[in-house]
N, C-alpha and C positions, 0 to 999 in steps of 0.2 A: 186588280191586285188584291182587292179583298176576298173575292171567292179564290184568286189560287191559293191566298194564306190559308181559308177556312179548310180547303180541300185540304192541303199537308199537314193542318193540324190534325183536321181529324184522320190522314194516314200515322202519324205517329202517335196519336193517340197518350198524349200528353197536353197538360196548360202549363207553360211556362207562366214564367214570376218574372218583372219588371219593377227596379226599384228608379223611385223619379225622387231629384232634387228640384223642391217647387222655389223659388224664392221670395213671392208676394207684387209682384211688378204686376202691371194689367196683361203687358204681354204673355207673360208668362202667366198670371190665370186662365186666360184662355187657352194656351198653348195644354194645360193640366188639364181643362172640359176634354177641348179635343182627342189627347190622349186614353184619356177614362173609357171617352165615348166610343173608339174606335175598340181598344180593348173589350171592353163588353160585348161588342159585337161576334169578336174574333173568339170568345173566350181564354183569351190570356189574362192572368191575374195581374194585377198593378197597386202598386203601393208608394204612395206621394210622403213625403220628409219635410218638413218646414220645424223650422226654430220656434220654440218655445218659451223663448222670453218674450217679456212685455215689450211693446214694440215690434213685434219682431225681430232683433236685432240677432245678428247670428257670429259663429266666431269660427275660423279655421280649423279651435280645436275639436268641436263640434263637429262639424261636416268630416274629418277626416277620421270620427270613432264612430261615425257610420258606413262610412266608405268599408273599412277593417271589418267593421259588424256583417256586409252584404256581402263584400269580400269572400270571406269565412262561411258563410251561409248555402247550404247544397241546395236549399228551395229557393234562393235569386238566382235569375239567368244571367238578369240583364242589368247594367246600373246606367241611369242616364241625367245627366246632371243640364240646368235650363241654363239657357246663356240669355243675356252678360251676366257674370258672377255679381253678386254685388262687392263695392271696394274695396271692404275688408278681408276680402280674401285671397288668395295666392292660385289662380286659375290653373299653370304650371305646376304645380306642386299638385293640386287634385285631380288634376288626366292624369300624373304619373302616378296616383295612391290606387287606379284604379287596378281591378284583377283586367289585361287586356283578351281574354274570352269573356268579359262582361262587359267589354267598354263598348256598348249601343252607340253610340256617337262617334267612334273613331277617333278620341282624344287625344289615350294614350302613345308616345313616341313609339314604341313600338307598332302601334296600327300606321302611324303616320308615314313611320319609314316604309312600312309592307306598300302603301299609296303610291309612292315612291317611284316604284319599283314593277309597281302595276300588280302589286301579288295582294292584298287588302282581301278578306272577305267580309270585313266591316268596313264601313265608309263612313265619311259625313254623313246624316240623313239626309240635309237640305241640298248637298250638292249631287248627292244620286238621285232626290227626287227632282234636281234642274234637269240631268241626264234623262230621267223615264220622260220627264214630260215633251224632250228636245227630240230623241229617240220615236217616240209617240206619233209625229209627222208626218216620218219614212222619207223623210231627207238622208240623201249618205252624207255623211261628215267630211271625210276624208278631199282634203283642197280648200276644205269653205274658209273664210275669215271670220275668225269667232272672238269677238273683245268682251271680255270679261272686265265690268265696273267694280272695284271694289278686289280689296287682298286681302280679307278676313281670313284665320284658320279654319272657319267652320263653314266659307262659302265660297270665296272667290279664289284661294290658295288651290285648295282639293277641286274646283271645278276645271281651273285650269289644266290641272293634270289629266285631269277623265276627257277632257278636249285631246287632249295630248294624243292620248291613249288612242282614240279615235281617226287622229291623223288631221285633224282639225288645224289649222297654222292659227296659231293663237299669241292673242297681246293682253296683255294685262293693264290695267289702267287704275287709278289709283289720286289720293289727294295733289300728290304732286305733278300729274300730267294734267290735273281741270288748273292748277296754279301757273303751270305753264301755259296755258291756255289752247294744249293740242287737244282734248277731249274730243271737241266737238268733229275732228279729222280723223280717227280714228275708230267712232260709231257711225260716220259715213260710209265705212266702207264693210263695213258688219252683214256678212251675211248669216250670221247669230249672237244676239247680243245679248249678255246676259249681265243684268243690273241687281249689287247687291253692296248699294252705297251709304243705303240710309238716310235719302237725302230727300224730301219731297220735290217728284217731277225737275227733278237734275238734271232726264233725261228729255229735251224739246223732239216733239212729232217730227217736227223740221226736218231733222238730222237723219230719221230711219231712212235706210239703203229701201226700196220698192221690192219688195219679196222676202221681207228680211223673216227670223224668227227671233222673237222676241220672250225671254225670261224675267220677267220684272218681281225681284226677292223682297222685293222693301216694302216695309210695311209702316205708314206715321199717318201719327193723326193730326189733321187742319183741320180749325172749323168746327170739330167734333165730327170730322168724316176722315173715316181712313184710305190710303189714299197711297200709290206707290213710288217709285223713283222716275217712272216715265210719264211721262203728259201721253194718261191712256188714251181718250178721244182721239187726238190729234194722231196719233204714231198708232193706231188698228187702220187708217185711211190707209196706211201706207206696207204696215204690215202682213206677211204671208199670214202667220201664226203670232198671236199675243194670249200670256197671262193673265187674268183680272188679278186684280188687287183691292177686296180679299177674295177667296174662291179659288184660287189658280193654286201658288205651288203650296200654299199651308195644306190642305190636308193630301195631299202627295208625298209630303213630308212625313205630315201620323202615321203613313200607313208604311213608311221607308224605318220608322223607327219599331211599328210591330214587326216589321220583314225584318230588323237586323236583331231583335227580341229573339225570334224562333232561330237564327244559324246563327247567335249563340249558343242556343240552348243544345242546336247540335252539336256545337265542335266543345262543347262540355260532356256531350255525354256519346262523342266520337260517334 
């Protein structure tokens, strides 16, 4: 993915600008290394925003006379804000303040309806880069059983779709199916499972289907080791294909967020 990026950069011959909302979390420092790093690489220009009060502490109104500021600006491409917001702010209200040919992340309602609809040429990063890596196999999709853990906006919602899209028969699964206690019925019969619950090793080896393909999106830390939603050891016995955690889908991701940097930059400058 990164030499086709290099290659159509240097056919258009241009460096796009990426404007990043950092917010100060660990994840999200790292998540800003990452970005930087790959950028450099690619020569795309990147420019990170953090609040400037003591503390850090930051305000709605803040983040939205930058939004306007990047908005307005012909040298930003791209604007892409880190998630989880922190609480004081209104996460809704800043997808929709975005220009939606700069929204890198797929936020804004209008990208999300274009998802919809299968018409999107911006996406989630992290759920296109679950697709390249699912894609990656050379499994066809179309019939498998594919349960998607977790119904976030920015992972589980849009990956279900892109399954969809695929022809993939798909379930969603969520706090309230591990409370009813069908979870573990449902990852049995997974022949792609894709976990993005946030939950350390949620997911027991036990339960993986024998051929399965495994996307594990979670990222926490135990112990001071980080560490994903499925009990890795146990579920690679058992798995076709598995994700590590870390290594696996993060930087899939950086490089989902430079690839939607440059087609903004196209459908800016048609």
């Amino acid at each position: 993915m990164k030499e086709d990026l290099r290659v159509e950069l240097q056919a258009l011959k241009a460096h796009p600008r990426l404007g990043v909302f950092c917010f100060g979390t660990q994840a999200s420092s790292v998540y800003w290394a990452a970005q930087q790093k790959a950028a450099a690489e690619l020569g795309i220009e990147i420019e990170g925003w953090r609040s400037q009060r003591p503390g850090n502490a930051i305000t709605q109104e803040e983040v939205e006379g930058k939004i306007e500021e990047w908005n307005r600006a012909c040298g930003v491409h791209g604007i892409f804000v880190h998630q989880p917001m922190p609480p004081e702010l209104d996460p809704q209200r800043i997808s929709a303040l975005i220009d939606p040919r700069k929204d890198v992340e797929g936020i804004h309602p209008q990208n999300s309806a274009r998802r919809f609809f299968a018409k999107a040429r911006i996406g989630s990063c992290t759920a296109l880069a679950v697709m390249e890596l699912i894609e990656s196999t050379g499994v066809a999709l179309a019939g498998k059983e594919a349960v998607v853990v977790g119904h976030s906006e920015i992972v589980g919602r849009p990956v279900s779709m892109l399954l969809l899209d695929k022809l993939a028969t798909t379930t969603v699964c969520h706090l309230g199916t591990d409370q009813a206690g069908r979870l573990e019925d449902h990852v049995r019969r997974a022949d792609v499972l894709v976990v993005a619950a946030g939950r350390p090793q949620l997911i027991k080896g036990a339960w993986i289907k024998t051929g399965a393909i495994i996307i594990d999106v979670g990222i926490n830390v135990v112990a001071g080791h980080v560490v994903g939603d499925v009990e890795f050891e146990a579920a690679k016995q058992r798995a076709a294909f598995i994700t590590p955690v870390p290594g696996g889908v993060g930087p899939v991701t950086v490089m989902m967020v430079m690839k939607n940097t440059v087609e903004a930059f196209k459908l800016q400058r048609g």
